[in-house]
C-alpha positions in Angstrom: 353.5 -99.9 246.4 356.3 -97.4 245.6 354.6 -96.2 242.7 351.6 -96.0 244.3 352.9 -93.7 247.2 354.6 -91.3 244.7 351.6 -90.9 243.0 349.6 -90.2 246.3 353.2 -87.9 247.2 352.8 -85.9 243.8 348.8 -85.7 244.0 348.8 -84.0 247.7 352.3 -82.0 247.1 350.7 -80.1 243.8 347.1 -80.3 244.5 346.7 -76.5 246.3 349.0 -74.9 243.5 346.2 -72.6 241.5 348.9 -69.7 240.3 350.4 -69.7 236.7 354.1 -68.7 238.1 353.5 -72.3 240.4 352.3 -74.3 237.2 355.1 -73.1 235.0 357.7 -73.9 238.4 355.8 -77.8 238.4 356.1 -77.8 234.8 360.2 -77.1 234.9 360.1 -79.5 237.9 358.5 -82.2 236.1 360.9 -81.9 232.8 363.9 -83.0 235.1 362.4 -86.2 236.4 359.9 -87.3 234.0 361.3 -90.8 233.4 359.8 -92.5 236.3 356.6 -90.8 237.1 355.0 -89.6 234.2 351.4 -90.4 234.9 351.2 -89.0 238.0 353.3 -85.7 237.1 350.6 -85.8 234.0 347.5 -86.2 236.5 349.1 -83.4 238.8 349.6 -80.8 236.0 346.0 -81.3 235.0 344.7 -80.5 238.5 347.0 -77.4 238.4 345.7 -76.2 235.6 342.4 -77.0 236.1 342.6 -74.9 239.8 344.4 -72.0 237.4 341.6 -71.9 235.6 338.9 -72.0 238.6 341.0 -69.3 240.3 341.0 -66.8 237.1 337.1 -67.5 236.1 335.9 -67.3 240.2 338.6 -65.8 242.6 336.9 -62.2 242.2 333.6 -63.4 242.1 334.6 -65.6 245.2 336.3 -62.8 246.9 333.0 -60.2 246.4 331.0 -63.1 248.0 332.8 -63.5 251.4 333.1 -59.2 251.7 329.4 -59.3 251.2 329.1 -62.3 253.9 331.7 -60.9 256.5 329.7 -57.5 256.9 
């Protein structure tokens, strides 16, 4: 149940983070205390990079949509 709740801790703790400069930070984080949770510092790294990504290939796009919407 531990395990399960640190998982579930990581997961909603990391899963907003969409900058590089916050993925490098989880990265350094994760190198101190990788022993015990590996797979979810592993799961929560790829969500980070995966929201990196969507945030470089859409942000602008995103951001051009909602000036267009709010006028």
């Amino acid at each position: 149940e531990a395990l399960f709740m640190n998982s579930k801790l990581i997961s909603g703790v990391t899963e907003f983070l969409n900058t590089e400069e916050e993925l490098r930070e989880l990265k350094n984080f994760i190198k101190s205390y990788e022993e015990g949770a590996a797979a979810s510092f592993s799961r929560a790294v790829e969500t980070v990079e995966a929201n990196v990504q969507w945030q470089r290939l859409y942000k602008e796009e995103l951001f051009q949509w909602l000036r267009k919407s709010v006028t």
